[in-house]
C-alpha positions in Angstrom: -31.2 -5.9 28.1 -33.0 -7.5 31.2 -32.1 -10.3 30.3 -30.6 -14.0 32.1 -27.1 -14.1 31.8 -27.3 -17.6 30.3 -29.1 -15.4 27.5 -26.4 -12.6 27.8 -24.0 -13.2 25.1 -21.3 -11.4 26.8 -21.5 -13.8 29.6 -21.7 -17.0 27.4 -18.8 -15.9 25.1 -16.6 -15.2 28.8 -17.9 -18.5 30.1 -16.7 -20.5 26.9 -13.5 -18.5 26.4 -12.4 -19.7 29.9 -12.3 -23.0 30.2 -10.3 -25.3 28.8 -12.4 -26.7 25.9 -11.2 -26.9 22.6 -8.2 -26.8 21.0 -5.8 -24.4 21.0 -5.2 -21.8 18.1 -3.7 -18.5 17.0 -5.3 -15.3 16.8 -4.4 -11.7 16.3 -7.1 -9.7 15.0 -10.8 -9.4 16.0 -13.2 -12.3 15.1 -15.6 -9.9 13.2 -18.5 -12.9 13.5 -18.0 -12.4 17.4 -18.6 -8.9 17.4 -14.8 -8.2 17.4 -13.7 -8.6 20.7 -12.7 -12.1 21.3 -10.1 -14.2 19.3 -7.8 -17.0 19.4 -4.5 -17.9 20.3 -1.9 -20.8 18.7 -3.1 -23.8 17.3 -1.4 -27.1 18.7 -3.0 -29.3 21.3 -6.9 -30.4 22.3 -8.1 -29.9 25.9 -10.9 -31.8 28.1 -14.3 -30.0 28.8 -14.8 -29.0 32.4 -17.7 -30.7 33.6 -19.6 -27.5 34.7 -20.4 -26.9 30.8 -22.6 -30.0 30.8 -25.2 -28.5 33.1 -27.8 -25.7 32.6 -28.6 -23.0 34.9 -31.7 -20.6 34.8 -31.3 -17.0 36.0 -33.5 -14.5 36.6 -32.2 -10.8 35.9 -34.0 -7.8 36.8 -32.6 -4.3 36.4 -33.2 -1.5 38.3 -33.9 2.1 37.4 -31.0 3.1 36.8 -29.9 0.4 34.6 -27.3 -1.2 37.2 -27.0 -5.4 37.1 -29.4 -6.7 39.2 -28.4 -9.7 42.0 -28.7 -12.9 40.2 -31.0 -15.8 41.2 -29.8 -19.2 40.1 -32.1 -22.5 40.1 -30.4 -25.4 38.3 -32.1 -27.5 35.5 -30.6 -30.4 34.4 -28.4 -32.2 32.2 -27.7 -30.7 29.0 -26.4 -33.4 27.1 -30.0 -35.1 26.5 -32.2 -34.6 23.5 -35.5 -33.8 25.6 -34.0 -31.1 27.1 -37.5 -28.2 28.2 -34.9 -25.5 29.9 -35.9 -22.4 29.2 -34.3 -19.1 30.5 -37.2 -16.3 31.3 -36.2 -13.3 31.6 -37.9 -10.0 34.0 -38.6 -6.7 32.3 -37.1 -3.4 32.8 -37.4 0.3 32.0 -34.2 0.6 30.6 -31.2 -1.9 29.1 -27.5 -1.8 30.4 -24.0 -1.8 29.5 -22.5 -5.1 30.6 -18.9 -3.6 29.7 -19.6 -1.0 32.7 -22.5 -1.4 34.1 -24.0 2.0 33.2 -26.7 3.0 30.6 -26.3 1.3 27.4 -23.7 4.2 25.2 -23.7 3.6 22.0 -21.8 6.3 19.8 -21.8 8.9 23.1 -25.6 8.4 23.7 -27.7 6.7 25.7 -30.8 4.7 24.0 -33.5 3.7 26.3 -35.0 0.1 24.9 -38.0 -2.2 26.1 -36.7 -5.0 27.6 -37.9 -8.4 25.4 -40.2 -10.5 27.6 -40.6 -12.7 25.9 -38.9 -16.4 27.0 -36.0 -17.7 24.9 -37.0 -21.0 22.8 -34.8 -24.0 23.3 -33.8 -23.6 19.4 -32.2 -20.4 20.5 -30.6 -21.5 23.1 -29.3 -24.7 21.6 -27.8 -22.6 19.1 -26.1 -20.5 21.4 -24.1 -24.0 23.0 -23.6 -25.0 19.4 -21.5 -21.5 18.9 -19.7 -21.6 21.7 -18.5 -25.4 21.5 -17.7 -24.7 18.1 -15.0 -21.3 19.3 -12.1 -23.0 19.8 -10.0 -20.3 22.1 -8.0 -20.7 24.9 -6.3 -18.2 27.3 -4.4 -20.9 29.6 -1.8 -23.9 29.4 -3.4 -27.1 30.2 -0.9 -27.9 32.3 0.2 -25.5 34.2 -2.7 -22.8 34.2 -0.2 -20.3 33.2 -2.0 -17.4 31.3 -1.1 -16.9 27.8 -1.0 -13.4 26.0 -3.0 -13.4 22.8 0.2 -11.1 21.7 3.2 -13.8 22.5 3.4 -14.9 18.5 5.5 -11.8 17.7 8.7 -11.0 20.4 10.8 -7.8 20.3 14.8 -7.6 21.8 17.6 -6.0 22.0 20.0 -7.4 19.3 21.9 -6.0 16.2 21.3 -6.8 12.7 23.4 -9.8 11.6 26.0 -7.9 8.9 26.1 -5.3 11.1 26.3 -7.3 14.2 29.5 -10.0 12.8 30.8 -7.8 9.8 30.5 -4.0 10.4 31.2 -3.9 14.3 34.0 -6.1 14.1 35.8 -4.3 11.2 35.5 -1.0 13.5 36.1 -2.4 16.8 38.2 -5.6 16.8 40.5 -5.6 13.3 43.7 -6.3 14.1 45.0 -8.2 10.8 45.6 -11.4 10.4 44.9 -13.6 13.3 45.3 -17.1 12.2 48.8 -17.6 12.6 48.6 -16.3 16.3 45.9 -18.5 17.0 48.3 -21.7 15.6 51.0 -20.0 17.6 48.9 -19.7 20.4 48.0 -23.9 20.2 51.5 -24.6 20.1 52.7 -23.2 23.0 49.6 -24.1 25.3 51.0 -27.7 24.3 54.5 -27.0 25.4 53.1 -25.2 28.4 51.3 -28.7 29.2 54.9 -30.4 28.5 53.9 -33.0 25.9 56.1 -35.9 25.3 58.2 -34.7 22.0 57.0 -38.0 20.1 53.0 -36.5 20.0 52.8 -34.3 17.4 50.9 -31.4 18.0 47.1 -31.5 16.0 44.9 -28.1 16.3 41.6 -29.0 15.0 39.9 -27.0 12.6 37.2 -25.7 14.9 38.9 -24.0 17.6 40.5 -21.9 14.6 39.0 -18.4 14.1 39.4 -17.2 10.6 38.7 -13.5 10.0 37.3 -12.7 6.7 37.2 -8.9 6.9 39.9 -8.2 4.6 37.6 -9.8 1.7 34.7 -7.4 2.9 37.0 -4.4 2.3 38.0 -5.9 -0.7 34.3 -6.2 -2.4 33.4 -2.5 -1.4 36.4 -1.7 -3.1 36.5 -3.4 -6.0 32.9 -2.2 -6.3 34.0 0.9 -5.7 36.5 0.8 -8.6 34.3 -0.8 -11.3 31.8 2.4 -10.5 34.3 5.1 -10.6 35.8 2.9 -14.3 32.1 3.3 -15.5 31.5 6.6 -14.8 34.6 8.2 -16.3 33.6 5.7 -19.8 30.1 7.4 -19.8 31.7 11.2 -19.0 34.1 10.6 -22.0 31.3 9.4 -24.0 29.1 12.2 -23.5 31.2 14.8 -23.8 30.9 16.1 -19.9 27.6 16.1 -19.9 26.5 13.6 -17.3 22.9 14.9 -17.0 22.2 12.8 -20.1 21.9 9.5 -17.9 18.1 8.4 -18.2 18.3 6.7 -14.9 19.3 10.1 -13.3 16.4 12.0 -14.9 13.8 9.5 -13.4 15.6 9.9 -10.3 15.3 13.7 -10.2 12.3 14.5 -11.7 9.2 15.3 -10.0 11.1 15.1 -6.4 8.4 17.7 -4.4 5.1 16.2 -6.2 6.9 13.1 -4.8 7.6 14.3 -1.3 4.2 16.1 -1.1 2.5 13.3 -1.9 4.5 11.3 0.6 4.0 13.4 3.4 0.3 13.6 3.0 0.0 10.1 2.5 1.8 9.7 5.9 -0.8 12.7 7.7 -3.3 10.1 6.6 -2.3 7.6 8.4 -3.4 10.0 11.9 -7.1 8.3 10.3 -6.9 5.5 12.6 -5.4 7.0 15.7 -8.7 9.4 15.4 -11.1 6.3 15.3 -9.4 5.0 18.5 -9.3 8.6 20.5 -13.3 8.5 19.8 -13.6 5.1 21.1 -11.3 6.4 24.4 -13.6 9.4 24.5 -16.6 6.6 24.3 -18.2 8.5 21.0 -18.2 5.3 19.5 -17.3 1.4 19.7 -14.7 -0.2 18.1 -16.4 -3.5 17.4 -19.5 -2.6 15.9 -18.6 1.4 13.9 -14.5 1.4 14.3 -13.7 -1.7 12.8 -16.1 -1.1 9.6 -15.1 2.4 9.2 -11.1 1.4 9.4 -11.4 -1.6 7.3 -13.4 0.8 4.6 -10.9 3.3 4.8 -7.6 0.9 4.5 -8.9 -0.2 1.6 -9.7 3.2 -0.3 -6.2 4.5 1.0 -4.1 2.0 -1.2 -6.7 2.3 -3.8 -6.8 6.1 -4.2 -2.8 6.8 -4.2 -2.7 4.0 -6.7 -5.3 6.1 -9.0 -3.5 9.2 -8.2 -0.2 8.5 -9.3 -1.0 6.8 -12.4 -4.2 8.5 -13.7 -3.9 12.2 -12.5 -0.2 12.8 -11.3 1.3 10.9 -14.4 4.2 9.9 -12.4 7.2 7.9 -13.7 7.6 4.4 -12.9 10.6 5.2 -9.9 8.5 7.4 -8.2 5.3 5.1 -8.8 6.8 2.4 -7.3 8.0 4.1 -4.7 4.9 5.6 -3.8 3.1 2.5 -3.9 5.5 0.9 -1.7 5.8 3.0 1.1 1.7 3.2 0.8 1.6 -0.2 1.8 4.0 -0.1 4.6 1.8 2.7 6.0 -1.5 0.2 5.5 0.6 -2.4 7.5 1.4 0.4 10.5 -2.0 1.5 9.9 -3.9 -1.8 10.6 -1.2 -3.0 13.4 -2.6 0.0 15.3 -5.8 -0.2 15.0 -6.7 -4.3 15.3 -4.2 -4.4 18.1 -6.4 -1.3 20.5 -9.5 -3.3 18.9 -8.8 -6.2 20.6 -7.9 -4.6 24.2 -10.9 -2.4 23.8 -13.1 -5.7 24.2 -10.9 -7.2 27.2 -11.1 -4.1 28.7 -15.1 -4.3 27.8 -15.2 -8.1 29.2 -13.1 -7.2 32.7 -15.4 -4.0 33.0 -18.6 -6.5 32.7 -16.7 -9.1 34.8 -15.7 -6.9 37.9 -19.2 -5.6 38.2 -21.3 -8.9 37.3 -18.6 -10.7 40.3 -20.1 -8.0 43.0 -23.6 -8.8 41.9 -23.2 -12.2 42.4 -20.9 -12.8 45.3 -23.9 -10.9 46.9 -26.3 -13.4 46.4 -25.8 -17.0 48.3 -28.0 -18.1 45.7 -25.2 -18.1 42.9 -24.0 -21.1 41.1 -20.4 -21.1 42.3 -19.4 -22.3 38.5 -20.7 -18.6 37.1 -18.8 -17.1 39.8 -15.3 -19.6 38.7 -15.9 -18.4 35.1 -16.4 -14.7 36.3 -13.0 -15.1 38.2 -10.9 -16.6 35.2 -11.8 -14.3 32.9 -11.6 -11.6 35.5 -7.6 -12.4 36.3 -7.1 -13.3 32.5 -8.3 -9.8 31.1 -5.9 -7.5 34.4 -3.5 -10.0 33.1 -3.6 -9.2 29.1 -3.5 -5.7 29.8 -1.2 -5.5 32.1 1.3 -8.0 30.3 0.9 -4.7 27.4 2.9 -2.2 29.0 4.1 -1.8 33.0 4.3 1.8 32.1 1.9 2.9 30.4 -1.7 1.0 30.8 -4.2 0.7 27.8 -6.1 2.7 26.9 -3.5 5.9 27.7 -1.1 4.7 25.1 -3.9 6.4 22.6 -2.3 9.7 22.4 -0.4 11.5 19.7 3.2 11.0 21.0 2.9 6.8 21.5 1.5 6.7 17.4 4.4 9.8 16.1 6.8 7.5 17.6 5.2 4.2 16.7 5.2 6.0 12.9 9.1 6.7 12.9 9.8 3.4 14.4 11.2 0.7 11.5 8.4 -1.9 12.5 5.5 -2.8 11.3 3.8 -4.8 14.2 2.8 -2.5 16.8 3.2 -2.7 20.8 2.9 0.3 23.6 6.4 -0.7 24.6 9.4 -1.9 22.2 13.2 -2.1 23.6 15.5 0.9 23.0 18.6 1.9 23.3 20.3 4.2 25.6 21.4 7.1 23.0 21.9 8.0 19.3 25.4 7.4 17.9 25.8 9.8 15.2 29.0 8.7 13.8 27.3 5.6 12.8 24.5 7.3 11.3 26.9 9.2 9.6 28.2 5.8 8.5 24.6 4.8 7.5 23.7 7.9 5.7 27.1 7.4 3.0 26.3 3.8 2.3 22.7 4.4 1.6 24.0 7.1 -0.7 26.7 5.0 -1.8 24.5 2.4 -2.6 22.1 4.7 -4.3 24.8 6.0 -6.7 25.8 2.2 -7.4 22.9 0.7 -8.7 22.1 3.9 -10.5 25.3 3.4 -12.3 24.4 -0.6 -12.9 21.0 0.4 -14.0 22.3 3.2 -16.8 25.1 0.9 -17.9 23.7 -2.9 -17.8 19.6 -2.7 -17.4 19.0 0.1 -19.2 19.9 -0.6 -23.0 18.8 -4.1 -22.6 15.0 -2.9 -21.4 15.4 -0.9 -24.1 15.7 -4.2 -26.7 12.9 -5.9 -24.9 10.8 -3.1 -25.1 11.4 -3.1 -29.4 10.9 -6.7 -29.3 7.6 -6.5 -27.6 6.8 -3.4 -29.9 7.6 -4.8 -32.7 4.6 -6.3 -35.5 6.3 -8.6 -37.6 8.0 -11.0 -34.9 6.8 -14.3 -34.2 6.3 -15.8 -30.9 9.0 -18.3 -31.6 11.2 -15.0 -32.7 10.2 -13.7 -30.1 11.2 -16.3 -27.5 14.1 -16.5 -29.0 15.2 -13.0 -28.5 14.1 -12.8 -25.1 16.5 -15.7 -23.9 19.2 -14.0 -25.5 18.5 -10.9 -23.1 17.5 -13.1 -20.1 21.1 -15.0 -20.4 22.7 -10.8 -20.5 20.3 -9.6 -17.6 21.2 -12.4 -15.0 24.7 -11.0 -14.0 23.3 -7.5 -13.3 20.1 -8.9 -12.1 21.9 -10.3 -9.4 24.2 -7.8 -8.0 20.9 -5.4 -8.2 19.3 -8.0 -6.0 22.1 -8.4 -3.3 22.6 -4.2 -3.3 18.2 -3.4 -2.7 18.4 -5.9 0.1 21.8 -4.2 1.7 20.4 -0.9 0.9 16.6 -1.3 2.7 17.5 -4.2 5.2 20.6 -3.3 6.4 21.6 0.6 5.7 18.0 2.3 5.8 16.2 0.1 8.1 19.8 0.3 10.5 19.7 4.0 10.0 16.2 4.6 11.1 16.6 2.5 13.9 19.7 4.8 15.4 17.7 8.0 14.8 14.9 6.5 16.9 16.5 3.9 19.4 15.2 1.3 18.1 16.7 -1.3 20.1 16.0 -5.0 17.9 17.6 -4.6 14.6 16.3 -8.1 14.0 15.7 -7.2 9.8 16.6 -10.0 8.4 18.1 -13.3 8.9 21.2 -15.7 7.3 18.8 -15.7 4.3 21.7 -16.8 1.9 21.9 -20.1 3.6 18.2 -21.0 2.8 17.6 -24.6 1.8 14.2 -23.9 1.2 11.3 -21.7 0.1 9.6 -21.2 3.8 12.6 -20.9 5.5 13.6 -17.9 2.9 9.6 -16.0 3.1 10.1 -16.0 7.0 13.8 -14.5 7.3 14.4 -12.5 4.1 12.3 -9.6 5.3 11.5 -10.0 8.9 9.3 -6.7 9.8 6.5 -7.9 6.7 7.0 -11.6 8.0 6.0 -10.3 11.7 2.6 -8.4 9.7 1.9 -11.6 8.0 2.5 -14.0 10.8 0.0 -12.0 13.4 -2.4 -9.9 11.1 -2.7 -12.9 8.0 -1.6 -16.0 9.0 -3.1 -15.9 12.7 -6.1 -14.0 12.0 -7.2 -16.0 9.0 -7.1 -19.1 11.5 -8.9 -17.2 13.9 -11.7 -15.5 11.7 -12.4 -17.7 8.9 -11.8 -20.9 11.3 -8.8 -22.1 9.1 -6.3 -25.0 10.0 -2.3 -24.3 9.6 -2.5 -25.3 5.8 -5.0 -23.3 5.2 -3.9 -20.0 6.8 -0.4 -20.5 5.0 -2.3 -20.7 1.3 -4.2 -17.4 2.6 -0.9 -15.8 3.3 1.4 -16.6 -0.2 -2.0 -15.9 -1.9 -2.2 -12.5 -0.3 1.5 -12.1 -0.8 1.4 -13.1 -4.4 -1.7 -10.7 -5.0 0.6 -7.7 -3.6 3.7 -8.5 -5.5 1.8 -8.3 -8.7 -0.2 -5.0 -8.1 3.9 -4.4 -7.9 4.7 -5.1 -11.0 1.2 -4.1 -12.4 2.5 0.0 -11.6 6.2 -0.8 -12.9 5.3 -2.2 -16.2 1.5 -1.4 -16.8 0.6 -4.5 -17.6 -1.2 -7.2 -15.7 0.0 -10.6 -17.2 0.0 -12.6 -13.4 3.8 -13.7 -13.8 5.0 -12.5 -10.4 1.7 -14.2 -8.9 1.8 -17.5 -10.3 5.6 -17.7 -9.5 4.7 -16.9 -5.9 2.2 -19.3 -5.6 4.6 -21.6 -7.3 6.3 -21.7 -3.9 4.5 -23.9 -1.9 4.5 -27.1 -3.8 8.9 -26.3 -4.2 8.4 -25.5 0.1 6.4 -29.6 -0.6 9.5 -30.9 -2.8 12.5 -29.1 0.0 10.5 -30.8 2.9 10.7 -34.3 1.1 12.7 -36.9 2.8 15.3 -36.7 -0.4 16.2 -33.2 0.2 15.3 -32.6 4.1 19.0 -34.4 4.3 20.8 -32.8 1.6 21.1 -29.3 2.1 23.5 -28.3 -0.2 21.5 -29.5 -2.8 18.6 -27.1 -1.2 21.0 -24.4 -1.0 22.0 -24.3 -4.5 18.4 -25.3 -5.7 17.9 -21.6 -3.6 20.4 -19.7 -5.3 19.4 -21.0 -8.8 15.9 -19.5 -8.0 17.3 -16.1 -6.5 20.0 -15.8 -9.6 17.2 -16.2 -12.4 14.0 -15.5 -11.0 14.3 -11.5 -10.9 15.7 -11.8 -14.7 13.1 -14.3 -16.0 10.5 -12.2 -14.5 11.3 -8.9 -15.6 12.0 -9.6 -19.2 8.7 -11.3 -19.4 6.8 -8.3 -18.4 8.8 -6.1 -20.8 8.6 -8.8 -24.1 5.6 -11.1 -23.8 
């Protein structure tokens, strides 16, 4: 459009994202009410207005025939800050409207539209209300203090370091064993005193701390004894059954259906090539990501989780291992899915905005008319926008990381947050995949064994309780404490074994196959002392998702303050967790989802000033909730 800039939206949303008004907040995906290309960044400090916003300046734009910006001609008006404000912005007609992005006939989809340029003079209402929106975008691309530019992608950092059992147990049981060490270490104390010649009245004290304990030989003892109790329970059942081990119920879920299963897996993953399409068309400029690619991914995410959730219950019929299976890995694809695509979403529009800025900066530096505040502006958010990109990748620049190799390799990758560059290691060591591959088997065969032997026959009485027409509720209660009180043992060592099994052995797997250098999974989650601290480290790679695509972006889109965003983000949690146990139990009863929410006011209680002090009391308030949770919640599902 022929437009003034001061009407240009393009040029007001640039001019507001570049100073330092406002206050500073988090952002990750694509303000959809901004046309998608601008967002915020972390939310902590307020900033003062520079005093260039305060003034009005009319422009006069006129574009020439072949739709290139015109030289700009800049008369001030006033002060902006008074009620009686008359400025008006007029703008000069023109055969055809141009791409501020480029410069270039407007391209919309791959083809250009020709429109009539509006004559007509914009009102002060209009204008008014486009101050009001910009002073009320709180978004900020540099420190106060210093100036420093600040990526809009420094909430979520990737590095090279190993995952914390396999970092202090595993590696040090293969490299550095050596037995006991204790008694050298005392040894060792005692003769650096007699070294030091110590009068022979001191007596020699080693404090505690400088003492090194090595605990390994307790490690080897649990896999063994676990080891043990498995091969005790196996030959009971083979005795049992006469030989015939095929009789295990567990097993037969296991087994059945396995190429329906991996069929359906591996198409469900070749759908997830959906969004790298949408992004090759916006590369090939056939369409725009703010205005047709964000709809048409947004639709799509949504139908994808919906339709393998109808397909595996309705027409597949599958049984509840491989429906929860499915499901799961369905939404871990939806997570890499929407990574991908809101991340290139929002370098599209900086690469739009630096486009429009390099080529609206030569206009104007060529006329000594222009206001040297437009140019300032121009120049910020030119050097912010090289810098963003740049900050991306030093090897490979957007957009060329849209390609089928960077999103294959982002697929097999054990991350859910997406980047053109993470850190990787130097080569595969296939001894300890080896390693990885028998304790995820290992594993596998261990909780199979702990479901047949201790889960199994006691879902089988909660199932005839629930079934049954001539219990009371109070009966009912009754019984179901009874198998609560026998669940909670099992319950427990199933917990502990998932997490080693996906966090530790999978996930570690994965990431030697591919190179993934940060094997960051999890954190010391056992030594939790509260609620927050446990949803941030417990499962890292889906704490990342949350913290930049739910938490940030809620903030940034719906304009939400830190407590806000937070009740967004256990809300969506809590919905997810009970479509879970919706397609495990087929029944939607809202347990799981009012025990989620029930977090926050316990994160309330752990952050009191009674129990901020007393950890201990946090950490066993912790473990009560990890050891009876899982139990309480799946025997209400299968009795009530």
């Amino acid at each position: 459009m022929a437009d003034g800039l001061l009407k240009d939206e393009q040029f007001l949303r640039i001019q507001k994202l570049n100073s330092t008004d406002g206050k500073r907040r988090s952002i990750m995906l694509d303000d959809v009410s901004d046309g998608g290309n601008l967002q915020e960044f972390s939310e902590n400090s307020s900033y003062d207005a520079p005093e260039h916003e305060e003034t009005v300046t009319e422009i006069t734009v006129n574009a020439d025939e072949d739709g290139n910006l015109p030289n700009i001609k800049v008369v001030p008006q006033g002060d902006l800050g008074k009620d009686s404000i008359q400025e008006k912005v007029q703008s000069s007609t023109a055969k055809e409207d141009f791409d501020v992005a480029d410069g270039d006939s407007a391209d919309d989809g791959g083809e250009s539209k020709g429109k009539a340029a509006d004559n007509s003079q914009l009102d002060d209402g209009s204008f008014t209300v486009h101050l009001k929106k910009l002073h009320t975008k709180e978004k900020l691309r540099f420190r106060r203090d210093s100036n420093q530019k600040v990526s809009f992608f420094g909430d979520v950092a990737f590095d090279s370091r190993p995952s914390i059992l396999d970092g202090s147990i595993d590696q040090k049981i293969r490299s550095s064993f050596e037995g006991p060490t204790l008694e050298k270490q005392i040894r060792a104390a005692k003769l650096m005193r007699r070294n030091l010649k110590v009068n022979s009245e001191d007596k020699i004290v080693i404090e505690a701390d400088s003492l090194n304990p090595n605990f390994s030989g307790l490690y080897v003892l649990f896999w063994l004894t676990v080891a043990l109790t498995c091969a005790k329970v196996c030959i009971n059942y083979y005795l049992e059954h006469n030989g015939n081990l095929w009789e295990s119920e567990i097993l037969k879920f296991m087994t059945s259906d396995l190429l329906t299963v991996a069929l359906v897996d591996l198409v469900m993953y070749l759908n997830t090539y959906f969004v790298l399409i949408i992004h090759f068309l916006c590369k090939r400029k056939y369409m725009k990501w703010d205005n047709t690619g964000f709809v048409l991914v947004s639709i799509y995410e949504l139908a994808f989780v919906s339709f393998y959730m109808y397909l595996t219950e309705n027409i597949l019929k599958l049984h509840w291992v491989a429906k929860i299976f499915l499901f799961l890995h369905s939404l871990v694809l939806l997570m890499k899915m929407h990574s991908f695509a809101f991340y290139n979403g929002y370098l599209w529009g900086i690469l739009d905005e630096l486009n429009f800025s390099k080529n609206a900066l030569a206009k104007a530096k060529d006329n000594d008319n222009t206001d040297p505040q437009i140019i300032a502006t121009l120049e910020r958010s030119k050097g912010f926008c090289a810098f963003e990109l740049e900050s991306q990748s030093k090897k490979v620049p957007f957009p060329e990381n849209i390609n089928l190799k960077n999103f294959f390799t982002y697929s097999m990758f054990p991350t859910l947050v997406y980047q053109i560059e993470y850190p990787r290691t130097e080569r595969i060591r296939w001894g300890y995949v080896l390693e990885k591959l028998c304790a995820i088997f290992g594993i596998i065969f261990v909780m199979m064994v702990l479901a047949q032997t201790y889960m199994y026959p006691l879902a089988i009485k909660a199932l005839e309780i629930r079934d049954s027409q001539w219990t009371t509720l109070a009966d009912r209660l009754k019984k179901w404490s009874f198998i609560l009180v026998d669940y909670i043992p099992s319950f427990i060592a199933m917990y502990l074994l998932t997490f080693y099994l996906i966090w530790d052995a999978i996930l570690n797997c994965i990431a030697e196959l591919t190179r993934f250098g940060d094997r960051y999974f999890y954190g010391d989650w056992w030594n939790c002392v509260s609620w927050d601290e446990f949803s941030r480290i417990w499962n890292v790679p889906v704490h990342k998702f949350l913290l930049r695509h739910v938490y940030h972006s809620s903030m940034s889109a719906l304009k939400l303050n830190k407590n806000q965003a937070t009740l967004v983000t256990f809300f969506l949690s809590a919905v997810v967790h009970e479509l879970a146990m919706y397609v495990l139990f087929k029944r939607l009863r809202s347990y799981l989802f009012f025990f989620q929410m029930g977090q926050l006011p316990l994160v309330a209680l752990s952050n009191s000033r009674f129990l901020k002090k007393r950890t201990i009391i946090g950490n066993v308030i912790f473990w009560i909730g990890i050891c009876t949770g899982p139990s309480v919640l799946c025997t209400l599902y299968l009795t009530i």
